[in-house]
TIRO-2110 file (N, C-alpha, C; in Angstrom, 1 decimal):
// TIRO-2110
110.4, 97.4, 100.9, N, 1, A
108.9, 97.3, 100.8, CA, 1, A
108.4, 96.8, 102.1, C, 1, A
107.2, 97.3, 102.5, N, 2, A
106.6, 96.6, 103.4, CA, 2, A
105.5, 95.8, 103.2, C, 2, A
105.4, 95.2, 104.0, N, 3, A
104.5, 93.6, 103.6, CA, 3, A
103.6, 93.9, 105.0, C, 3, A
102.3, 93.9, 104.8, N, 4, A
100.8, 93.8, 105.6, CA, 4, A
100.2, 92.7, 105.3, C, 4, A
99.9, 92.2, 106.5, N, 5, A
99.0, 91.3, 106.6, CA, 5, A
97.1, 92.2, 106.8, C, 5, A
96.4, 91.6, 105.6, N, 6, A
95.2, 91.7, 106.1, CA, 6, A
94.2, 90.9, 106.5, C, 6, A
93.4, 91.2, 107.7, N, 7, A
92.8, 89.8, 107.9, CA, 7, A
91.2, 90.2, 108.4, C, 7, A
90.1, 89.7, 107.8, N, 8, A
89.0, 89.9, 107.7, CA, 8, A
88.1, 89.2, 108.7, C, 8, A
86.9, 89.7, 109.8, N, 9, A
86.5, 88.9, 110.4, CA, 9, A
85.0, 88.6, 110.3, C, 9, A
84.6, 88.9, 108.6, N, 10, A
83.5, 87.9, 108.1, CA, 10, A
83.7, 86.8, 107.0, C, 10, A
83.7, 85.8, 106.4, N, 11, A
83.4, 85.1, 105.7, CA, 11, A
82.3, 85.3, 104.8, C, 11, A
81.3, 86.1, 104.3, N, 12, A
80.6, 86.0, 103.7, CA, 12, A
81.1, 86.6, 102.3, C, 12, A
80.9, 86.0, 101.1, N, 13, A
81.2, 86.4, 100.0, CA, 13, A
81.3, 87.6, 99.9, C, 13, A
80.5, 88.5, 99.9, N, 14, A
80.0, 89.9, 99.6, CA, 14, A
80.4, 90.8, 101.1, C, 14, A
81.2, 90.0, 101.6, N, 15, A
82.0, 90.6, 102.7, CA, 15, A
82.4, 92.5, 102.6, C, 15, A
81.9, 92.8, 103.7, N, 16, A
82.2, 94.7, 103.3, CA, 16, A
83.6, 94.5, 104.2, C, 16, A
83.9, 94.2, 105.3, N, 17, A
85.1, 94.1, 105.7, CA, 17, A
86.0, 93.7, 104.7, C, 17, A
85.9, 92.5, 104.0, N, 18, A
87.0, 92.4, 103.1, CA, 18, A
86.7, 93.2, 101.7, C, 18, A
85.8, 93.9, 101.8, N, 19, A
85.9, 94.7, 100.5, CA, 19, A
86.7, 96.5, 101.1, C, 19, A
86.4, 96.5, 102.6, N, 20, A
87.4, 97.7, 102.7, CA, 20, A
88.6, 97.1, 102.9, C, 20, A
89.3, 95.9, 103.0, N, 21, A
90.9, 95.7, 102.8, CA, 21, A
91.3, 95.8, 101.3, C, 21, A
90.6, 95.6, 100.5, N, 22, A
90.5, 95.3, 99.3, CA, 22, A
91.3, 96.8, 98.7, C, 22, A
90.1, 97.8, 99.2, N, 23, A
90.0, 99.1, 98.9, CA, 23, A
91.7, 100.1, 99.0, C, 23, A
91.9, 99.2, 100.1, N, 24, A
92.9, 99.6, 100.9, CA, 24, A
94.2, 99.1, 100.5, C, 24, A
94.4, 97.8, 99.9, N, 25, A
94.9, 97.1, 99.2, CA, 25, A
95.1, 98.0, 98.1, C, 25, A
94.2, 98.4, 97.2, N, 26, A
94.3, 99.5, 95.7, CA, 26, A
95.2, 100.3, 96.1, C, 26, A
94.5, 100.9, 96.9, N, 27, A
95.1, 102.6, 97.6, CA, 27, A
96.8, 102.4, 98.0, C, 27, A
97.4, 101.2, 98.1, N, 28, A
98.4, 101.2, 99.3, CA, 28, A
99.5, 101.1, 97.8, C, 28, A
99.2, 100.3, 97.3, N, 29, A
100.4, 99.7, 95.7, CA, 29, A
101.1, 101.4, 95.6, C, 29, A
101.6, 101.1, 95.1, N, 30, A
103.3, 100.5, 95.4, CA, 30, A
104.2, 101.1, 96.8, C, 30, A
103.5, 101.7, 97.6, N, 31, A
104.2, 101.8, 98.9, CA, 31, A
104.5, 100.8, 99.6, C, 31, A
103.2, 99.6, 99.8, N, 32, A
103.8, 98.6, 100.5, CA, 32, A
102.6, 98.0, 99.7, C, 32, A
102.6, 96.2, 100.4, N, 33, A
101.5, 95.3, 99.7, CA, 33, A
100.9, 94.9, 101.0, C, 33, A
99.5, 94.7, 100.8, N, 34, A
99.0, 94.4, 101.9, CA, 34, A
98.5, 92.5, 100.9, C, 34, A
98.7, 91.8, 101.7, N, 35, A
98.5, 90.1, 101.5, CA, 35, A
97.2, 90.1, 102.6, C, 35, A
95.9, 89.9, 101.8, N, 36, A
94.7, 89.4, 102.2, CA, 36, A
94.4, 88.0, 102.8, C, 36, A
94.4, 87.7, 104.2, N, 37, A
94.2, 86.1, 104.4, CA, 37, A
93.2, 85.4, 104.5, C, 37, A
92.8, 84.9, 104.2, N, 38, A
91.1, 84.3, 103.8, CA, 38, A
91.0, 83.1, 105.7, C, 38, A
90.3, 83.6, 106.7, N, 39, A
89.9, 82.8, 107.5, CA, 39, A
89.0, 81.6, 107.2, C, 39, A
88.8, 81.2, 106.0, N, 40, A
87.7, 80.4, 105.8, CA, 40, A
88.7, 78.6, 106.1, C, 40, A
87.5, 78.1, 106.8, N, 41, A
87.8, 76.8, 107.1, CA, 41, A
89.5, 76.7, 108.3, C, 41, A
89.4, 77.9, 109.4, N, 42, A
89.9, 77.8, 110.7, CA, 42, A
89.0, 76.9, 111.5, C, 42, A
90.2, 75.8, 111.3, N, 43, A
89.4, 75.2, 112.6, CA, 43, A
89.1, 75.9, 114.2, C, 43, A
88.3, 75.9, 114.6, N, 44, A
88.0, 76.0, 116.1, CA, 44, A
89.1, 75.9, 117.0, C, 44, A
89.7, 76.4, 118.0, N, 45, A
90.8, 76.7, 118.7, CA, 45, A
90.9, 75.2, 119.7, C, 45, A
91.5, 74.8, 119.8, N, 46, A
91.5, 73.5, 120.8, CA, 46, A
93.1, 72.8, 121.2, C, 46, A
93.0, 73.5, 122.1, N, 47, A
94.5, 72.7, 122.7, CA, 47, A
95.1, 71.2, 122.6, C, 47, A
94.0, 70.8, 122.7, N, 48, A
94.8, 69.2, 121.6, CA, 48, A
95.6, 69.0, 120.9, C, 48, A
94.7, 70.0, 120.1, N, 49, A
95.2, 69.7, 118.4, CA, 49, A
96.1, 71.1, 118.2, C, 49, A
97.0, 71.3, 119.1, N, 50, A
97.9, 72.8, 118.8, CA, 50, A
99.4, 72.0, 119.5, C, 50, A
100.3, 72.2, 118.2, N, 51, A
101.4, 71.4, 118.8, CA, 51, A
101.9, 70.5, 117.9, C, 51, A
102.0, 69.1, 117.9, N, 52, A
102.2, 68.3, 116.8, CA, 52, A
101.4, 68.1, 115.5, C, 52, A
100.0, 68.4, 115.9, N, 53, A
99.0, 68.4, 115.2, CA, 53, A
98.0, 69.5, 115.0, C, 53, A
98.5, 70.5, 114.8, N, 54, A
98.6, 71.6, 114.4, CA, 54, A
97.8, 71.8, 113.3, C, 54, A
96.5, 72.2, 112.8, N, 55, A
95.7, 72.1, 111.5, CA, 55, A
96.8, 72.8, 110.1, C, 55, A
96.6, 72.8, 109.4, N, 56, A
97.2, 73.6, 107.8, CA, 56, A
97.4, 74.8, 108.1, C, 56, A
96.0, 74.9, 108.3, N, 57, A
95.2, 76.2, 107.9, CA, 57, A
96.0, 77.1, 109.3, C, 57, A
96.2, 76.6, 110.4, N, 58, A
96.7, 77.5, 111.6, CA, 58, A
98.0, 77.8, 111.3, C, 58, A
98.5, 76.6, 110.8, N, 59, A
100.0, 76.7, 110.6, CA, 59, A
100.6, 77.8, 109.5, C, 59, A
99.6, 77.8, 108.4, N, 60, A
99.6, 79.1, 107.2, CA, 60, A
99.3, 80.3, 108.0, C, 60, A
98.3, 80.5, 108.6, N, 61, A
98.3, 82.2, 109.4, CA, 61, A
99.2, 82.3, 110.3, C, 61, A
99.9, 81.7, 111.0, N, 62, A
100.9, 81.8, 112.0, CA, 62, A
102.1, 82.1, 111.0, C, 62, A
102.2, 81.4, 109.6, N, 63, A
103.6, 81.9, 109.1, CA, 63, A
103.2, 83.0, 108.3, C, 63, A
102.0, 83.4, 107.8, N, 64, A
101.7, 84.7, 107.6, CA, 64, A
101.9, 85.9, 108.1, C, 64, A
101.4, 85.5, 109.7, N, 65, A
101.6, 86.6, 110.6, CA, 65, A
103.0, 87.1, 110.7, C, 65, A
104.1, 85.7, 111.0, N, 66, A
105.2, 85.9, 111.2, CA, 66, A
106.0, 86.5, 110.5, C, 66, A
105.8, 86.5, 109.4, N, 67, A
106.5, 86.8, 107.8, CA, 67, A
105.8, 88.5, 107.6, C, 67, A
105.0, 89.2, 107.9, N, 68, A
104.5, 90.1, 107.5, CA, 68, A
105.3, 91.4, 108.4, C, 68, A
105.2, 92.6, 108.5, N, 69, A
105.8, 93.6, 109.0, CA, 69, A
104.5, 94.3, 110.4, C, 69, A
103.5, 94.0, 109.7, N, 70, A
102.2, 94.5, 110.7, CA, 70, A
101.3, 94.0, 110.3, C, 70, A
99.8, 94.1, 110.7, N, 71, A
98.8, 93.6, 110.7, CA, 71, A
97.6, 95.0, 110.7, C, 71, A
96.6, 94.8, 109.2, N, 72, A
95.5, 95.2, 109.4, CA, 72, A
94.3, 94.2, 110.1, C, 72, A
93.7, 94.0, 111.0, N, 73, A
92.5, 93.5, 110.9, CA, 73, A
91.2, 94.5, 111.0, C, 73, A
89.9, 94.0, 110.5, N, 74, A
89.0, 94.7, 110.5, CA, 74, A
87.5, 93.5, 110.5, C, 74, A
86.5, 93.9, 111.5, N, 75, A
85.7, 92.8, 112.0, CA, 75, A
84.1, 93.7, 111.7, C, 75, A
83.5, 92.9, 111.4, N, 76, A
81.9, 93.7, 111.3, CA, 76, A
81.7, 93.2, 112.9, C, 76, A
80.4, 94.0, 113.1, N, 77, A
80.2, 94.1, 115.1, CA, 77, A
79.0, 93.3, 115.0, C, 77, A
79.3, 91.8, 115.6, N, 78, A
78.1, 91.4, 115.9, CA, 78, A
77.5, 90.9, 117.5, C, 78, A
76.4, 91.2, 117.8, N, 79, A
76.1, 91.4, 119.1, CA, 79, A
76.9, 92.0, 120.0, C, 79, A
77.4, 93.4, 120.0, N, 80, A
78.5, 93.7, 120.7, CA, 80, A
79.7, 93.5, 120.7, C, 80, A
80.3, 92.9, 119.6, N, 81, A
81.4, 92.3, 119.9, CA, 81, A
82.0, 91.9, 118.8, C, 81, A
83.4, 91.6, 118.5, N, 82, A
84.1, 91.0, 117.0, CA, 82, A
83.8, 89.6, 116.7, C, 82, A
83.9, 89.7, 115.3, N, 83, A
83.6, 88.1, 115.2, CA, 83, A
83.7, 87.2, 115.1, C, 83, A
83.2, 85.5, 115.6, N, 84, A
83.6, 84.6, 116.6, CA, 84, A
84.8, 83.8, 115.4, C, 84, A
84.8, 84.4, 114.0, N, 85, A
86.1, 84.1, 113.5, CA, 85, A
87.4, 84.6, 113.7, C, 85, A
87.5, 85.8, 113.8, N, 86, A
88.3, 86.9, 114.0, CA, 86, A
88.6, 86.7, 115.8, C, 86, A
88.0, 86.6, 116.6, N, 87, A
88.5, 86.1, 117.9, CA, 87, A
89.2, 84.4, 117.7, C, 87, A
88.7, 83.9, 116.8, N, 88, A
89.3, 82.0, 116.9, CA, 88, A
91.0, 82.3, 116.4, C, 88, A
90.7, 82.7, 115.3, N, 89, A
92.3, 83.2, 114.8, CA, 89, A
93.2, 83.9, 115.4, C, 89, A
92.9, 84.9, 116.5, N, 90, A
93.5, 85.4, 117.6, CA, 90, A
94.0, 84.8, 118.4, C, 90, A
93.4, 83.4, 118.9, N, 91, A
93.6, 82.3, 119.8, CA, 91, A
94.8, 81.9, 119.3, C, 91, A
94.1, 81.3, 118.1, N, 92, A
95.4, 80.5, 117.8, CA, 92, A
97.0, 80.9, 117.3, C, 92, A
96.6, 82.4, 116.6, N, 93, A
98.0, 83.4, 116.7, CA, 93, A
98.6, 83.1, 117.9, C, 93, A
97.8, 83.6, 119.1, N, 94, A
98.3, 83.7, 120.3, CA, 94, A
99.2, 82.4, 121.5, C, 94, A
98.7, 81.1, 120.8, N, 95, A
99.1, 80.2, 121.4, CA, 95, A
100.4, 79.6, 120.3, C, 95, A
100.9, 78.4, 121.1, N, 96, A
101.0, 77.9, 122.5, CA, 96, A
101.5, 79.5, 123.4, C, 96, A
101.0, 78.9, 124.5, N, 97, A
101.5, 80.5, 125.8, CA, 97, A
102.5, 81.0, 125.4, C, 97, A
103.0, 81.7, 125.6, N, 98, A
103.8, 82.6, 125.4, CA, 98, A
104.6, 82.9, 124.4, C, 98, A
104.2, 82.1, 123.4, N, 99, A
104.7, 81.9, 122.0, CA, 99, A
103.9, 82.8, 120.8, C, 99, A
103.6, 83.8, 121.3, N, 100, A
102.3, 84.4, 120.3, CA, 100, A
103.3, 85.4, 118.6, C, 100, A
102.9, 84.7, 117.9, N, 101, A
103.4, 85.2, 116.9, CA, 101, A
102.6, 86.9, 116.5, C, 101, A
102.0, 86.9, 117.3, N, 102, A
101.8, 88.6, 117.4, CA, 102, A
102.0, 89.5, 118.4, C, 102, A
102.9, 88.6, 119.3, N, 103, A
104.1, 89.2, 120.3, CA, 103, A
104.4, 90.5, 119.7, C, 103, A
104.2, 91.6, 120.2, N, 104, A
104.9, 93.0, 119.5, CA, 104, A
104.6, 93.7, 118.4, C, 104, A
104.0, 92.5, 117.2, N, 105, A
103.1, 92.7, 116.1, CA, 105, A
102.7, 94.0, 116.4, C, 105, A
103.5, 95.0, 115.5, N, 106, A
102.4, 96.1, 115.0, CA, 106, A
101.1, 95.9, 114.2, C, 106, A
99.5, 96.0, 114.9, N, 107, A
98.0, 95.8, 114.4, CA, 107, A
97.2, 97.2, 114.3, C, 107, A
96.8, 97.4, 113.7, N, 108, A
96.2, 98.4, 113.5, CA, 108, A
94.3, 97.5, 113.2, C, 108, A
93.6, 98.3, 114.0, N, 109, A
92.7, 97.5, 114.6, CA, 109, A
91.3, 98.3, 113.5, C, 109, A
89.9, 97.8, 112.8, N, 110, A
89.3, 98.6, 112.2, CA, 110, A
87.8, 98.1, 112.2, C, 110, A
86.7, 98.6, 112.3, N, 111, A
85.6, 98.0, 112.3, CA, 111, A
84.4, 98.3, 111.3, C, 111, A
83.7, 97.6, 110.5, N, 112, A
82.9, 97.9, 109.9, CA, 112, A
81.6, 97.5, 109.7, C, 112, A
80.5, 98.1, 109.8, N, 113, A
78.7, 98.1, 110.1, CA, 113, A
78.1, 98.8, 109.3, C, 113, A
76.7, 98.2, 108.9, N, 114, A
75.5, 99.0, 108.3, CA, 114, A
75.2, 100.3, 109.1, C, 114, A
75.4, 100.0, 110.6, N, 115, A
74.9, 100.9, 111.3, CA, 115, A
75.8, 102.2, 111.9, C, 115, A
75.4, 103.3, 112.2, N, 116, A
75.7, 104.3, 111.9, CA, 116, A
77.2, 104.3, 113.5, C, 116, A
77.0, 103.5, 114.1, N, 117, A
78.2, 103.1, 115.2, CA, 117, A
79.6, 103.0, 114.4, C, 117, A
79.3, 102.2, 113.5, N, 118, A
80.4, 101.2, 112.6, CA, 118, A
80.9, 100.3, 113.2, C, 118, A
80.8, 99.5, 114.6, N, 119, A
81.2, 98.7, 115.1, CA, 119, A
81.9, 98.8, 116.3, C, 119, A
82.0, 100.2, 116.8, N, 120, A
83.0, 100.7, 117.7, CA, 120, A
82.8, 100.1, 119.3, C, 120, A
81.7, 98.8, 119.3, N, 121, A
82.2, 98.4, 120.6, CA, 121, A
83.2, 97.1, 120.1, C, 121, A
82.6, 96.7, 118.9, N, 122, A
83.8, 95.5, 118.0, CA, 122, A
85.1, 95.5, 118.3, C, 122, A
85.5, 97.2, 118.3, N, 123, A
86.6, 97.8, 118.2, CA, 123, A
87.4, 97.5, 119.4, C, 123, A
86.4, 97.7, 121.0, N, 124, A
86.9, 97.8, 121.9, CA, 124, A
87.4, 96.4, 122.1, C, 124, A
86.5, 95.4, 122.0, N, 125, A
86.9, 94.3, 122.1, CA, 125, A
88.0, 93.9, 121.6, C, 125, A
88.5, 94.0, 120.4, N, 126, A
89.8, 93.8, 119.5, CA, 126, A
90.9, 94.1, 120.2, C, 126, A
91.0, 95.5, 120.6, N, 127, A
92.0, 96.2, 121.5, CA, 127, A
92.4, 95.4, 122.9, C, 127, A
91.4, 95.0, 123.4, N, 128, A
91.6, 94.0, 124.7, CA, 128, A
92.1, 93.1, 124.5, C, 128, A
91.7, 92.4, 123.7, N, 129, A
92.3, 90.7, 123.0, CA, 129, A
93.6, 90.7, 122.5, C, 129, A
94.2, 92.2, 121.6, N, 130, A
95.5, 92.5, 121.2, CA, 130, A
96.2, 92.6, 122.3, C, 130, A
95.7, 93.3, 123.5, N, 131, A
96.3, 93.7, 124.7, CA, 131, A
97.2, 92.2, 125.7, C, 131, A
96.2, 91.4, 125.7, N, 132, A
96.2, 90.3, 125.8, CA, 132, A
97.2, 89.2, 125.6, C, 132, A
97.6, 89.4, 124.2, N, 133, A
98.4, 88.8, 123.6, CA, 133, A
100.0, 88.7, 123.8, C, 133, A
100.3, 90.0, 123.8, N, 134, A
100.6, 91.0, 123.5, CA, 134, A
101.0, 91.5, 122.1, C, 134, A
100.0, 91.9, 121.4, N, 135, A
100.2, 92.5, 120.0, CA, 135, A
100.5, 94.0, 120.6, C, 135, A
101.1, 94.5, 119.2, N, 136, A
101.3, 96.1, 119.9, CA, 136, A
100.3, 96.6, 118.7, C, 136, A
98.9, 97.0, 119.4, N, 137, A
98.0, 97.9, 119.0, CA, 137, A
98.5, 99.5, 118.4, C, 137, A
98.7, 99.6, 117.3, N, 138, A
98.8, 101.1, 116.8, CA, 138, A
97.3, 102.3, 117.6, C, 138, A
98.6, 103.1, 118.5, N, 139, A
97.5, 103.9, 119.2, CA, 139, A
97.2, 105.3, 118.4, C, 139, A
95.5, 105.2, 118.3, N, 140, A
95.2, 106.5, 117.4, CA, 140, A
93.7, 106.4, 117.6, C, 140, A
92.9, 107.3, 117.0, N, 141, A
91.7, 107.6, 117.2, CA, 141, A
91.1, 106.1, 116.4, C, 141, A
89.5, 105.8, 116.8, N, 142, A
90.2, 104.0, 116.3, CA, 142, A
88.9, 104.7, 115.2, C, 142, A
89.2, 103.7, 113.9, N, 143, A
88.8, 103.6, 112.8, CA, 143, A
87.1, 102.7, 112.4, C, 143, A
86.5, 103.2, 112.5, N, 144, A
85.0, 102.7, 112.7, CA, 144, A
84.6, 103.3, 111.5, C, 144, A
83.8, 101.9, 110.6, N, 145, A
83.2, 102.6, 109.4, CA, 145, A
81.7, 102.3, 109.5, C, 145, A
80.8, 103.3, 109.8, N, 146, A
79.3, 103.0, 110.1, CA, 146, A
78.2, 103.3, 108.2, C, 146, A
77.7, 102.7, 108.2, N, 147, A
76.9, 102.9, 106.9, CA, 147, A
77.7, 102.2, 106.0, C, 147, A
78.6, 100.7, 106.4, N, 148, A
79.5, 100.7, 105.1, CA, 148, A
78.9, 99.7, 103.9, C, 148, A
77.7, 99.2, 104.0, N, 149, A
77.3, 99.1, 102.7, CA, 149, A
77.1, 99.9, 101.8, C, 149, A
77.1, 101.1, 102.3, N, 150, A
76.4, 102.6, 101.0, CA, 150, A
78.1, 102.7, 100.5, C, 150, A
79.2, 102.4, 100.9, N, 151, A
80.2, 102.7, 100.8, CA, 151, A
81.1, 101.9, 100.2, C, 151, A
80.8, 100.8, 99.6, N, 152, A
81.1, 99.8, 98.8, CA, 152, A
80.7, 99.1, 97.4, C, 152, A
81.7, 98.9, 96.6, N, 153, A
80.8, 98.8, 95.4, CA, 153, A
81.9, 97.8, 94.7, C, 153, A
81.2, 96.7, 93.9, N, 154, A
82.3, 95.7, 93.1, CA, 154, A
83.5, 95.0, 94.4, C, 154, A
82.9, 94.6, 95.5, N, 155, A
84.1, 94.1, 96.3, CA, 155, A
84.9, 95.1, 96.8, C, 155, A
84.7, 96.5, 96.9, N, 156, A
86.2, 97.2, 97.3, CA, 156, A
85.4, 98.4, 97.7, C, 156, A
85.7, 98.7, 98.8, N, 157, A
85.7, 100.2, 99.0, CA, 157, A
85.8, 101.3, 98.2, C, 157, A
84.8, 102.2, 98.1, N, 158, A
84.9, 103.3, 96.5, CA, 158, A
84.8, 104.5, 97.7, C, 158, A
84.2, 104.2, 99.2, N, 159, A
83.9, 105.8, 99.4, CA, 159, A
85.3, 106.9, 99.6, C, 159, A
85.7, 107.7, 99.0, N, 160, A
86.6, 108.8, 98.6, CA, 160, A
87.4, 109.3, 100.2, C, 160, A
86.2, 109.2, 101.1, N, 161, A
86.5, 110.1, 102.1, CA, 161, A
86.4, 109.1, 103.0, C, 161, A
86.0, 108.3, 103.5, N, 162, A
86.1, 106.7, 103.8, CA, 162, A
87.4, 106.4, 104.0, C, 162, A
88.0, 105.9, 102.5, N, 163, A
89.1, 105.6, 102.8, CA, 163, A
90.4, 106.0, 102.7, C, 163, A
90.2, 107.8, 102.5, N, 164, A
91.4, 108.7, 102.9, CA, 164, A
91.2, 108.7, 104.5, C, 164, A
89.9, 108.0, 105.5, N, 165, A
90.2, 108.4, 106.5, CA, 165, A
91.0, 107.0, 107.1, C, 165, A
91.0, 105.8, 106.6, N, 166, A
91.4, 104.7, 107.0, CA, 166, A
92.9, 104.8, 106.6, C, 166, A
93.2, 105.4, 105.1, N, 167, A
94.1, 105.5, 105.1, CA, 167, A
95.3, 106.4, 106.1, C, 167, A
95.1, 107.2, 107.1, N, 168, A
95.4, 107.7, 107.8, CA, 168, A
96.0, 106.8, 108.8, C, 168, A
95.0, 106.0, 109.4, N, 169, A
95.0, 104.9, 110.2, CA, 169, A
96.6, 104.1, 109.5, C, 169, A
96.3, 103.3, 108.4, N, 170, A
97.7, 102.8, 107.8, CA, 170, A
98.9, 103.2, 107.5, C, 170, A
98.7, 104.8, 107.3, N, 171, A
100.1, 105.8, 107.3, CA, 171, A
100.3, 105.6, 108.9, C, 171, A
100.0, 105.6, 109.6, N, 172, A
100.3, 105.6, 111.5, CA, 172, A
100.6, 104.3, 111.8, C, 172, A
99.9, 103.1, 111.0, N, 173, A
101.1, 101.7, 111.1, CA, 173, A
102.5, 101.5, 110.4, C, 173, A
102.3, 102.2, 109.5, N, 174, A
103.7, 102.0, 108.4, CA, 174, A
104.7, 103.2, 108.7, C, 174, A
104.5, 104.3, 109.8, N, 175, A
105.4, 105.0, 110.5, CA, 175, A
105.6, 103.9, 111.8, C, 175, A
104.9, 103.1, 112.1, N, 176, A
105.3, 102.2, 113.5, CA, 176, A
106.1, 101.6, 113.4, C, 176, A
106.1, 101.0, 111.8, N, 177, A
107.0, 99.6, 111.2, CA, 177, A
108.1, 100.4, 111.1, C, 177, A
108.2, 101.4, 110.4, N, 178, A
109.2, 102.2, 110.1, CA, 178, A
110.5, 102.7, 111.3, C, 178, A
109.8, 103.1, 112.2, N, 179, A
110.1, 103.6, 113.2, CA, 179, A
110.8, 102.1, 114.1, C, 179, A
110.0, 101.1, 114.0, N, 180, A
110.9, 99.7, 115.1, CA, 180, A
111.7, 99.0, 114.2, C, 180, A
111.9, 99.4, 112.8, N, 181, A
112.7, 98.9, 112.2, CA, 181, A
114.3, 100.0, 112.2, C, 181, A
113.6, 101.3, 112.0, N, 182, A
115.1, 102.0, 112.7, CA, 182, A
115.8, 102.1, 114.1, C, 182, A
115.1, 101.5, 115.2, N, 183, A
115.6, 100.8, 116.1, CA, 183, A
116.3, 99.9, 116.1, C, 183, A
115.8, 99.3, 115.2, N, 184, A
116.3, 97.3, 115.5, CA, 184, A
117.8, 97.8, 114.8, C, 184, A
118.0, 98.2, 113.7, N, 185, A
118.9, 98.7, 112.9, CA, 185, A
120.2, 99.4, 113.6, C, 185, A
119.7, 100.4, 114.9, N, 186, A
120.2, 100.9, 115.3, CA, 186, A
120.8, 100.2, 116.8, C, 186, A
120.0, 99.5, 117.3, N, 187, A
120.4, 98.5, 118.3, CA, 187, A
121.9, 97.6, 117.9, C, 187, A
END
């Protein structure tokens, strides 16, 4: 079985990002399980407090991350850009230096908006910051969902064609996992 990490980068109840992992989550049973991680109450990134004193909450997504086979994330686009939760939790994946528990991490990167873009400078941003890290970004045409309130209903993604096309996206991470796991095997 493969194990996905999902990770959402709004907080708002009625979250459309976390209602397309959700969606995605339905769709995926029993091939693999995607585990939804709730960013709520991430402390703020701060080198102080990374190390001995380490918040809970950082310490839980770092062993999430670690423990998982890949990573979905998916960010609504605000002012240009992903959101300033979805960048915090990045940080702190990524720290201490060169310790990044999304070292190699297969991520499959996704964005979603009211507006008819779907987030796709969001997108770019994500891809830089994974680069960064060094997460290993799943390379493919990138997954932008524009209009996605019309495309959500009850918490979860219902659009048909929506999320056969996202699903595409996750069939192309779960051949990546696939694929560095018959390496590792074979090494």
């Amino acid at each position: 079985m493969i194990h996905l990490l999902g990770l959402s980068g709004s907080l708002r109840h009625a979250s459309n990002s976390t209602a397309v992992l959700r969606g995605i989550q339905d769709a995926l049973a029993p091939r693999a399980a995607l585990n939804i991680f709730s960013l709520h109450g991430m402390a703020l990134y701060n080198e102080d407090e990374d190390g001995q004193h380490t918040p809970e909450s950082v310490r839980a997504l770092r062993s999430a991350i670690e423990t998982s086979d890949g990573v979905i994330m998916i960010s609504p686009e605000y002012n240009h850009g992903m959101s300033g939760v979805l960048k915090n939790a990045l940080d702190w994946a990524s720290r201490p230096f060169g310790q990044s528990v999304l070292r190699g991490k297969p991520v499959l990167t996704m964005t979603a908006s009211p507006a008819f873009t779907g987030g796709v400078r969001a997108q770019q941003q994500m891809n830089e910051t994974l680069a960064s890290i060094p997460a290993r970004p799943v390379l493919r045409p990138q997954i932008v969902i524009g209009g996605v309130h019309e495309k959500v209903r009850d918490g979860r993604l219902v659009d048909e064609a929506t999320l056969r096309f996202a699903l595409v996206g996750v069939d192309d991470l779960l051949d990546e996992i696939r694929a560095s796991r018959f390496l590792r095997a074979a090494a």
